[in-house]
N, C-alpha and C positions, 0 to 999 in steps of 0.2 A: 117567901110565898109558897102557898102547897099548892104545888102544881096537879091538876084535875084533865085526865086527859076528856075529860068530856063535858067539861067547862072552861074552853080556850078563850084563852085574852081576846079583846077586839084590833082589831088594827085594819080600821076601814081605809085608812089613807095610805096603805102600803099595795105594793106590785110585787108577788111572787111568780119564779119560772117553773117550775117542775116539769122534767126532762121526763119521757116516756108516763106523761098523766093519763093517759088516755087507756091505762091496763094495771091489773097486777096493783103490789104497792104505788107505785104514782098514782094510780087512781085516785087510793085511799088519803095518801097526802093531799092532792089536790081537792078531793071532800073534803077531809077536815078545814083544812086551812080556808074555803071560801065560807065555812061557818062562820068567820071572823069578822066579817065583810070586808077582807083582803080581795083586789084584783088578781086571780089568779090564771096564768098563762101554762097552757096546757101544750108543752114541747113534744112535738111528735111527727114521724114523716108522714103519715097515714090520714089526711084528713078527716076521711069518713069512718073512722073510728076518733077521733080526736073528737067529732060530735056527734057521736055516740056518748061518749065520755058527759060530754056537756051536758046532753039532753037528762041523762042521768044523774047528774048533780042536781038540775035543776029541779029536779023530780022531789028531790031531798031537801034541797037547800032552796025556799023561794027567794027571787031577787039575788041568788050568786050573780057576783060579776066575773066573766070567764072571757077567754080568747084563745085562740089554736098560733102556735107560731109554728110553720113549715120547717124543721128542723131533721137533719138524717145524718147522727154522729156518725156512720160507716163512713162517711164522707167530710174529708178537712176542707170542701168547697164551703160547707152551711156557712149560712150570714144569719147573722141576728139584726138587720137593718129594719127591720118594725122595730124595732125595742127602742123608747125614749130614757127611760130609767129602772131600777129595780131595786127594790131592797130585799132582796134576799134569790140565790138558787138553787134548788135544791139536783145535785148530779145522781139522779134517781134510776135511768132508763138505763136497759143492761141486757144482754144478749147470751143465753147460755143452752149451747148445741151441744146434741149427744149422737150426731154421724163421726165414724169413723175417720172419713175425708177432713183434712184441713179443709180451710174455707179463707180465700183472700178479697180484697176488697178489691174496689178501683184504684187505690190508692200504693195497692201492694203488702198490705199489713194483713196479717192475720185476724179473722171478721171478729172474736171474742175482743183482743187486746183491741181495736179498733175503736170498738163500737164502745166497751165499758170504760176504756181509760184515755187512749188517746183521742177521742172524738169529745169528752169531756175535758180535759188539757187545754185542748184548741178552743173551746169555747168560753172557758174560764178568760183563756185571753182575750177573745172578743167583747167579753164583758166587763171585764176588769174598766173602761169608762163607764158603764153604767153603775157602779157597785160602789161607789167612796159609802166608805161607813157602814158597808149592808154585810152581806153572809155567805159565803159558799157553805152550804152542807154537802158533804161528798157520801154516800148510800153506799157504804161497802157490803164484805160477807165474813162472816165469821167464819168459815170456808176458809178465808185466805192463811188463818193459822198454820194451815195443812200443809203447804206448801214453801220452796225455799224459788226464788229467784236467780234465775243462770244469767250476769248479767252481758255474758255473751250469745246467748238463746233465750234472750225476753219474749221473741213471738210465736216460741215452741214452733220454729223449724226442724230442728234435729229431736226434738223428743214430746211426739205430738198425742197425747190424749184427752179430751176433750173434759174433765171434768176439772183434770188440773190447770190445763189451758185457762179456763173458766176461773179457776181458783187464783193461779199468777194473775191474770188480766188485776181481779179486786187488788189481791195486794199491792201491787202495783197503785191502783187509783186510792188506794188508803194512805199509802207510804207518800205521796206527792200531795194529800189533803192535809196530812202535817207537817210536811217542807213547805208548803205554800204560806201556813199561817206562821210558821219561824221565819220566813224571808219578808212578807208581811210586816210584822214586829220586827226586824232587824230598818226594814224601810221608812219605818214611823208610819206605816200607816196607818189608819182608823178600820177598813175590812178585816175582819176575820174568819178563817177559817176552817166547820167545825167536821168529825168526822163521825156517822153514825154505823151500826149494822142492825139487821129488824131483826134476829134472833134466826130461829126457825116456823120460818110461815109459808103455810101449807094450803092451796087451792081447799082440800078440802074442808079445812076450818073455817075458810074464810066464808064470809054472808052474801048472800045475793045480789049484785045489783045490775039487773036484766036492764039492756042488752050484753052489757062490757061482761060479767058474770055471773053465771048460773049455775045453781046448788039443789041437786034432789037432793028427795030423803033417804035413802041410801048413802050417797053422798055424803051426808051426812051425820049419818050413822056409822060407816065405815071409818069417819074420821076421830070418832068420840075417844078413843082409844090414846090416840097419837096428841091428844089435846091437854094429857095427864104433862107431856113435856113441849110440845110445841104448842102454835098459836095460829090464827089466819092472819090470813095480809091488812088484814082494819087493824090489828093495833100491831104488825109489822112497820106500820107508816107511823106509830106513834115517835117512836125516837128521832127522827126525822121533823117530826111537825114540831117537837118542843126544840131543837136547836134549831128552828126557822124565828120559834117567836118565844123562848122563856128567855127576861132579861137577865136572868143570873148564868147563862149558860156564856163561857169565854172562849175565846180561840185556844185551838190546839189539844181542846180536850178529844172523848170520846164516849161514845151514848149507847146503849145496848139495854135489850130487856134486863127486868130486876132479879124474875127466875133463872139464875145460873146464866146468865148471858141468851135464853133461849126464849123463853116467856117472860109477860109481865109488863107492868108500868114501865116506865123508862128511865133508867139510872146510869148515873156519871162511870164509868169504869177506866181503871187505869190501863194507863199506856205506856204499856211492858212487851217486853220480847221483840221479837222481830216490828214489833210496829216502835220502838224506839230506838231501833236503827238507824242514826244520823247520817253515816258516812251511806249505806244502803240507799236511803231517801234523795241523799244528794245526787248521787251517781242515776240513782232511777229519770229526777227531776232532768239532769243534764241531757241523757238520752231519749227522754219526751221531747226534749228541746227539739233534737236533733230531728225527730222523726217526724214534727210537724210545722217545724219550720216557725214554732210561735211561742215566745216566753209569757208566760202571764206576766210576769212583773212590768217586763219592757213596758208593755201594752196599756199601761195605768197611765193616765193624765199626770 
């Protein structure tokens, strides 16, 4: 099938989650995907921006079906007890600070690693009952390339700068979105899952859509430049929306723009390097364990 990212399949009878819809790429995922006539659930602690988010799909999309689930990964408290079923999540929402001060949670974790990997971890396991046969998409960064993991100082205690912080946290929730779907298929299960990154997508590329975002002309003109290699956050969500719904897409792969990994349609890319890391993934997985107190697998029917 040739996939169109602007003539997406229907799938009126499915439920997707997208974590952090309500901004930025989830937004964009979450528009696309309610083109479909998919129920799309808009994960985010903010309500009044969660229906912002809404107001503005609906704007787009007449007749979306949408819903807000109260959701705050800093926090290994969140439930997912609205949720009856789902076929597909997309682990999109992500937090990335440039003060100098660490920053810990209530939890005691470092607010990056928290919020982008282990507050995703802990929910994969709460949903792992709703999920037989659906999809975890895990939204990493090609950032995480950059980076080696200290698996003695995963939550940059001892060597704290925020971009790299920022950069472990992804690799991190990359490396356990492909242990999850090898443990998966070791389990016989029917779930898998798949791992994407949106390239480089950039506020300023991206298009308008008032209240969630807003684009002068300037703005956009200042961006035309940076668009020769990078893209905005609309088709940052594309690789993302196709491993939610193209059926040729399998567990364990990985999706990234077409152009050099940065722009472009969305294509299948190998998984090399530190993202095939088996003993790394394993050791990452064990100590997510540890930190949240919740196995995905356990937590499957």
């Amino acid at each position: 099938m040739q996939w169109d990212v602007r003539r997406l399949p229907r799938a009126d009878s499915k439920k997707f989650l997208v974590t952090g819809g309500n901004a930025g790429i989830g937004y964009f995922v979450a528009e696309q995907l309610a083109t479909t006539g998919a129920t799309v659930v808009l994960g985010s602690r903010d309500a009044a921006k969660a229906a912002a988010a809404m107001a503005s799909i609906r704007s787009r999309v007449p007749g979306a079906r949408l819903s807000h689930l109260q959701l705050d990964l800093a926090s290994l408290k969140s439930t997912v007890d609205e949720l009856d079923h789902l076929d597909a999540v997309v682990c999109n929402a992500g937090v990335l600070l440039d003060q100098p001060e660490r920053r810990e949670t209530e939890d005691g974790h470092e607010l990056m690693f928290a919020t982008n990997h282990l507050g995703h971890f802990a929910l994969i396991g709460r949903l792992a009952p709703l999920l037989s046969g659906g999809r975890v998409v895990t939204t990493g960064s090609f950032t995480a390339k950059s980076v080696r993991l200290d698996l003695g100082d995963l939550q940059s205690a001892r060597d704290y700068r925020p971009k790299d912080a920022y950069a472990r946290s992804k690799l991190a929730q990359m490396l356990c979105g492909f242990e999850l779907d090898r443990r998966l298929r070791a389990a016989g299960h029917a779930t898998m899952s798949v791992v994407t990154h949106p390239g480089g997508a950039l506020d300023s590329l991206t298009p308008s859509r008032p209240p969630v975002h807003l684009q002068t002309a300037g703005q956009r003109l200042r961006g035309l430049p940076a668009g020769i290699l990078l893209q905005g956050k609309e088709a940052g969500a594309w690789p993302a929306v196709r491993a939610v719904l193209d059926p040729s897409v399998q567990g364990g792969q990985l999706w990234g723009p077409r152009v050099f990994g940065l722009r472009g349609e969305p294509r299948l890319e190998a998984v090399q390097g530190v993202f095939a890391d088996k003993e790394l993934a394993a050791r990452v997985w064990s100590a997510s364990v540890d930190l949240t107190g919740v196995d995905p697998l356990e937590s499957r029917p």
